[in-house]
C-alpha positions in Angstrom: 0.0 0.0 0.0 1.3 3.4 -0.4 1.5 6.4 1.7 0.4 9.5 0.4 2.6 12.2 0.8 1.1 15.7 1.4 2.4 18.5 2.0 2.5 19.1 5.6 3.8 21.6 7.1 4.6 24.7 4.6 5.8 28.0 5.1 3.2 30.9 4.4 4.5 34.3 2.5 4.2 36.7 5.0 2.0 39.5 3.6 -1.2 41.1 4.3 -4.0 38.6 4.0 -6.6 40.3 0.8 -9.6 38.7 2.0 -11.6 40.4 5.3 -13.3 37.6 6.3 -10.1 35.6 5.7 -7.9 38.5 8.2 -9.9 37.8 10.8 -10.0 34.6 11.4 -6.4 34.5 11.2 -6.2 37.2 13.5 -8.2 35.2 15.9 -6.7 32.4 15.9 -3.3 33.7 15.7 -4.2 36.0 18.8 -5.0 33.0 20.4 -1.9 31.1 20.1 -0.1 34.2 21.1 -1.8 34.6 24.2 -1.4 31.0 24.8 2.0 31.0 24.0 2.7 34.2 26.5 1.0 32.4 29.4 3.2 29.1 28.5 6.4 31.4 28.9 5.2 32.9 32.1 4.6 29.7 33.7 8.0 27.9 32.4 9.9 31.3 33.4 8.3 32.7 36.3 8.4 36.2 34.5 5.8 38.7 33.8 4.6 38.6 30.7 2.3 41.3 29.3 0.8 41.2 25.6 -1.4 44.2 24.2 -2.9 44.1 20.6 -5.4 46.0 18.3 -7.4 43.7 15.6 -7.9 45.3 12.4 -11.1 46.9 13.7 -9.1 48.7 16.1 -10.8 46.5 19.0 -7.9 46.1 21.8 -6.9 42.8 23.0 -4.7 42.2 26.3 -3.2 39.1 28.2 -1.2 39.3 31.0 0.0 36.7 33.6 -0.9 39.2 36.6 -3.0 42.2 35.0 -1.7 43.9 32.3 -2.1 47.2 33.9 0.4 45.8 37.0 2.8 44.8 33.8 2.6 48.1 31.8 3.1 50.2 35.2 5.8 48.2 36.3 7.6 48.7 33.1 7.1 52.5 32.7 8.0 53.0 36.4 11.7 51.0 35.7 11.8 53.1 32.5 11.4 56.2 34.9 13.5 55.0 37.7 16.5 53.3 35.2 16.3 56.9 33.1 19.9 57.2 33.1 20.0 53.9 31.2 17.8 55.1 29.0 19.0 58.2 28.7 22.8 56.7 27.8 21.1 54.8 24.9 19.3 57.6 23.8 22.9 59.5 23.8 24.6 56.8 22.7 22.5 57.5 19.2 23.5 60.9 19.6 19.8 61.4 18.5 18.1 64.5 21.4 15.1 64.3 18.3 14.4 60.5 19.5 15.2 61.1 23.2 12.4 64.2 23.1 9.9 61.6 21.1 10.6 59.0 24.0 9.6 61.8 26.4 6.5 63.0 24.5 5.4 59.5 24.1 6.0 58.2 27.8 3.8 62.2 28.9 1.1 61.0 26.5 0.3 57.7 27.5 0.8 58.9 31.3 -1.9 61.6 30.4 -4.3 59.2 29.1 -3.5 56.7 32.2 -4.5 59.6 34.1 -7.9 60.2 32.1 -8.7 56.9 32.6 -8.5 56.5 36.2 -10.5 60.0 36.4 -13.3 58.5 34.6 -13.3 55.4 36.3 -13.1 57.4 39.2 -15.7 59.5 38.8 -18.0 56.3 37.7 -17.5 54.8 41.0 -17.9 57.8 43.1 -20.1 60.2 41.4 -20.6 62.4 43.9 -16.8 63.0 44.9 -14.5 65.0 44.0 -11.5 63.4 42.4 -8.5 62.7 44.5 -4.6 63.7 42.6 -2.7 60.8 42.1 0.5 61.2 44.1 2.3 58.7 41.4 0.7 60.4 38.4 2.8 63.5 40.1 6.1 62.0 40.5 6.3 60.8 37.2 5.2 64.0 35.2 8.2 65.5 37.9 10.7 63.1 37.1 9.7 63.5 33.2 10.2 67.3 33.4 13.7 66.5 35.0 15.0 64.0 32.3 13.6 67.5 30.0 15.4 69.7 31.7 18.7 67.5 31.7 18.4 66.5 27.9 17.9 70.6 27.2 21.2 71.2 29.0 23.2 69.1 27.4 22.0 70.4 24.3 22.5 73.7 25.5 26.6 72.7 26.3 26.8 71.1 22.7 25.7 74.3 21.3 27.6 76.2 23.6 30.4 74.0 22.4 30.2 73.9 19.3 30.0 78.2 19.5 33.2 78.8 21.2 35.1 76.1 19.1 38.1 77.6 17.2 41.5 76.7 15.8 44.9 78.4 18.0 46.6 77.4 14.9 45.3 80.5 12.9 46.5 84.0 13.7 44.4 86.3 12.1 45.8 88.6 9.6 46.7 92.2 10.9 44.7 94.8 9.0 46.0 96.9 6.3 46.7 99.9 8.3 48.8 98.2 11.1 51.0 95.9 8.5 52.9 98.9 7.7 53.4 100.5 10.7 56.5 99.5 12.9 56.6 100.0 16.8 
């Protein structure tokens, strides 16, 4: 008797599926998978693992082994307190346009973290008036200081760069003083 041989296992192009209905499913499944995969690592590891997504319709999707939230504030909080790390990196590019985007992109989502919890809070307690988060307040602080210390060392570049000249060049007397003899 012979075996038929199919094709088994065969590797897919990578490229944006055409069909809708098609997308989504794969999406869905796939989404699975990765969710189940994340969970697998987190057990095997003992690490945190956090895993946010969007589907096509722009309908978020989240696993994480605690609560994502826990994850997501526990990596933006070593991101604020390990700034000088990032910071280095960010020099290390020599790039303050990217260190200024990092900045602007960390404010952003800590304003709409903040929006958030105001609307949950005010769901929950309608009738109250809506505490400040202390955190919320340390974090826009230690923000405006990474500012202020990316500004200054721009500020020194420039600075720098300004009073740069060669020692090497004497500058040429003017016409009137060539002549003259002392």
């Amino acid at each position: 008797m012979e075996s038929k041989k199919g094709k088994g296992r065969s590797k897919i192009e990578l490229k944006l599926i055409e069909s809708k209905q098609a997308r989504d499913v794969t999406f869905s499944k796939r989404k699975e998978t990765l969710f189940k995969k994340a969970a697998e690592f987190s057990t095997l590891t003992g690490a945190d693992v956090g895993v946010m997504l969007f589907s096509p319709s722009g309908k978020p999707y989240s696993y994480g082994s605690t609560s994502i939230e826990k994850i997501t504030d526990r990596f933006f909080e070593w991101k604020l307190n390990n700034s000088q790390v990032v910071d280095q990196a960010d020099w290390g590019k020599s790039n303050v346009f990217q260190a200024f985007d990092n900045l602007r992109e960390e404010m952003q989502i800590m304003n709409e973290k903040e929006k958030s919890r105001k609307v949950r809070y005010k769901i929950l307690h309608p009738d109250s008036e809506i505490p400040p988060d202390e955190n919320w307040l340390e974090q826009m602080l230690a923000l405006k200081l990474r500012l202020e210390k990316i500004k200054k060392v721009v500020r020194s570049n420039i600075l720098a760069e300004r009073s740069k000249f060669d020692l090497n060049v004497v500058p040429e007397p003017d016409e009137g003083e060539s002549s003259k003899t002392h």
